[in-house]
KOLTOR-328833 format. One line per 10 residues: their letters; for each residue x, y, z of N, C-alpha, C. Coordinates in steps of 0.2 Angstrom, whole numbers, padded with zeros to 4 digits. Example, Ala and Ser with C-alpha at 12.3 -4.5 7.8 and 13.67 -1.06 7.14 Angstrom:
2
as) 0066/-0028/0039/0062/-0022/0039/0066/-0016/0039 ~ 0064/-0011/0035/0068/-0005/0036/0064/0000/0039
% end
This chain:
85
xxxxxxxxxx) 0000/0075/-0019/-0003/0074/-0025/-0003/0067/-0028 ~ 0003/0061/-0026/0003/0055/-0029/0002/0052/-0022 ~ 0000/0046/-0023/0000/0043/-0019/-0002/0035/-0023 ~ -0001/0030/-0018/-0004/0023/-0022/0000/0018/-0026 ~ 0007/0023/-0027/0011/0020/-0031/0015/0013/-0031 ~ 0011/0009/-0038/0011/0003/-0037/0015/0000/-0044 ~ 0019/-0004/-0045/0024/-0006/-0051/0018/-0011/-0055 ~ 0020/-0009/-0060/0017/-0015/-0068/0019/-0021/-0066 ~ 0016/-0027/-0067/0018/-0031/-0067/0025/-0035/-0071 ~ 0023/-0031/-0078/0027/-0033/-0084/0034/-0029/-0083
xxxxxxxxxx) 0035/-0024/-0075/0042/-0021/-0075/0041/-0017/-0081 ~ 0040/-0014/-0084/0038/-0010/-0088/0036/0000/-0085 ~ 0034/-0002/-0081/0034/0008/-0075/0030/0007/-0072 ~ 0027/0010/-0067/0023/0012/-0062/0017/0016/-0062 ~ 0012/0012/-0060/0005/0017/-0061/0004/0021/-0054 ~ 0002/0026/-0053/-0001/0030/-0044/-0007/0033/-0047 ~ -0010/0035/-0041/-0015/0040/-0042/-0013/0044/-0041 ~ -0018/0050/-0043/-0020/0057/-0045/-0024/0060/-0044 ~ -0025/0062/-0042/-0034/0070/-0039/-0035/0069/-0047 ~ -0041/0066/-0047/-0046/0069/-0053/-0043/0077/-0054
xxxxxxxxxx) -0045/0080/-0051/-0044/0089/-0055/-0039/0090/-0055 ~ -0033/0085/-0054/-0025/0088/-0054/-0021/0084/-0061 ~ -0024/0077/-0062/-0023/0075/-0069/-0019/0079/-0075 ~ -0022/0083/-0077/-0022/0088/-0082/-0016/0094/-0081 ~ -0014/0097/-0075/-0010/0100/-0075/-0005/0095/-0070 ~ -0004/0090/-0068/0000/0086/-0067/0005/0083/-0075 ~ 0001/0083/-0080/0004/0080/-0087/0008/0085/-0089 ~ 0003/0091/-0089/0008/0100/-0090/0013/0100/-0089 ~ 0015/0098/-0082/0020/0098/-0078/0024/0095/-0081 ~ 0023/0088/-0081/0028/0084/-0084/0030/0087/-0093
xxxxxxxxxx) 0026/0088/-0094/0029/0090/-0102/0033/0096/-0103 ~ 0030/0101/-0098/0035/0107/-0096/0041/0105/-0098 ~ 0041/0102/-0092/0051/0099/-0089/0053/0096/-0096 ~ 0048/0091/-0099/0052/0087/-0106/0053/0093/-0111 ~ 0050/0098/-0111/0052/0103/-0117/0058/0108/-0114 ~ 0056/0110/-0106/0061/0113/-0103/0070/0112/-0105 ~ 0069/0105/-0103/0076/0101/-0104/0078/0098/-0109 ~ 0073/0097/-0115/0076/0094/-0120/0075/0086/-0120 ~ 0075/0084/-0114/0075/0075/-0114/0072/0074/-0107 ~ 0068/0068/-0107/0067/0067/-0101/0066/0058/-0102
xxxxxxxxxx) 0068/0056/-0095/0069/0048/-0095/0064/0044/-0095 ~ 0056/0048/-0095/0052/0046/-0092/0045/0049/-0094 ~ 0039/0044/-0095/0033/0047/-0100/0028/0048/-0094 ~ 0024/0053/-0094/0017/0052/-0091/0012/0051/-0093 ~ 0008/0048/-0092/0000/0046/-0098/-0006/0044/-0094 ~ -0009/0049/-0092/-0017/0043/-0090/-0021/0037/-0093 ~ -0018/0034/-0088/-0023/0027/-0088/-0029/0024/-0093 ~ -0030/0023/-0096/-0037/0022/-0101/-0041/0016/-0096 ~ -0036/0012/-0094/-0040/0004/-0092/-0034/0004/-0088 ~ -0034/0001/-0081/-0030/-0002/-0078/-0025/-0007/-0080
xxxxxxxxxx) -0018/-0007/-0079/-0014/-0014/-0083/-0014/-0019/-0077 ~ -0011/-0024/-0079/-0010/-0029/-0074/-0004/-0026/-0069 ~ -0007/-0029/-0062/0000/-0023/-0058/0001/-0029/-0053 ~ 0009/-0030/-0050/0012/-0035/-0045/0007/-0035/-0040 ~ 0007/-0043/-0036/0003/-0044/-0031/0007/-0042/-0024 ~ 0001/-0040/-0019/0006/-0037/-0013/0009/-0044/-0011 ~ 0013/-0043/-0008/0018/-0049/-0005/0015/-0049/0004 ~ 0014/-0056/0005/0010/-0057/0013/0014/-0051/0017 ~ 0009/-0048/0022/0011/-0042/0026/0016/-0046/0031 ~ 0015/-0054/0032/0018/-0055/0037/0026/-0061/0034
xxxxxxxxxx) 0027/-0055/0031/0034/-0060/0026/0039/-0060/0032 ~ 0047/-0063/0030/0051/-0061/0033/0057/-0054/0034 ~ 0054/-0050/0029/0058/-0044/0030/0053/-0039/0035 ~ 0049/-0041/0036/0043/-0039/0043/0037/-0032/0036 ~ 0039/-0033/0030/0033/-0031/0027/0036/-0024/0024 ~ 0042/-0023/0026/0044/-0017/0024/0045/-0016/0014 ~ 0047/-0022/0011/0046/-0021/0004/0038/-0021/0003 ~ 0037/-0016/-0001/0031/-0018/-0007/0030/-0017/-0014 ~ 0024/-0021/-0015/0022/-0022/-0021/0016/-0022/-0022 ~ 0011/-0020/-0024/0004/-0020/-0022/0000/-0019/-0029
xxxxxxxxxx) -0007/-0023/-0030/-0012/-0021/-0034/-0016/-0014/-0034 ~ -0020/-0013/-0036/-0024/-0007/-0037/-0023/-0001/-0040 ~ -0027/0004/-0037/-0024/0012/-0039/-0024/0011/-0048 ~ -0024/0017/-0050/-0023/0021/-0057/-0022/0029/-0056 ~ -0022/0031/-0063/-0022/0041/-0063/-0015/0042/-0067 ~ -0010/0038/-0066/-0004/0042/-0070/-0001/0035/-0072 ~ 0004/0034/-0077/0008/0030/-0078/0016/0033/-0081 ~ 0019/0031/-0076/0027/0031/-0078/0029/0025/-0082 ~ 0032/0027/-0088/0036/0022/-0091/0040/0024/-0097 ~ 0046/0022/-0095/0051/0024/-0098/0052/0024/-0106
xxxxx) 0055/0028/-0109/0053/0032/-0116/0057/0026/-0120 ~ 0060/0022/-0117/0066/0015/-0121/0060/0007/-0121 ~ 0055/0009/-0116/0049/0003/-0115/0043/0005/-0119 ~ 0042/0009/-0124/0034/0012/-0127/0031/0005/-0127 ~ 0023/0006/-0126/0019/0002/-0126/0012/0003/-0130
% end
């Protein structure tokens, strides 16, 4: 269901994509759990406009490519309930 999962630039959370038809009960979901438990560390919110997000780092780095960091993707955004934007 996620996939693409790429950091904000500003460190601030991570946007991924989402199946257009699963947006909607994807948010459910999360807010389920936040009323279920009372607290949750972490917000879910669709995208209005893409944010600025980290550039990928050369595939042929020295760690042979295994970190990443990568542009593009939207559909969900995590970001912590202590960083509101």
């Amino acid at each position: 269901m996620i996939k693409n999962v790429k950091a904000k630039k500003d460190n601030s959370g991570i946007v991924f994509d989402v199946y257009e038809d699963k947006v909607e009960r994807f948010i459910s979901v999360s807010e389920y759990i936040k009323e279920r438990d009372g607290h949750c560390d972490f917000e879910v919110i669709k995208c209005l406009s893409l944010p600025e997000l980290e550039d990928e780092p050369d595939s042929q780095n020295s760690n042979g490519g295994g970190a990443w960091r990568a542009n593009g993707g939207g559909g969900g955004d995590y970001n912590s309930k202590y960083n509101k934007y």
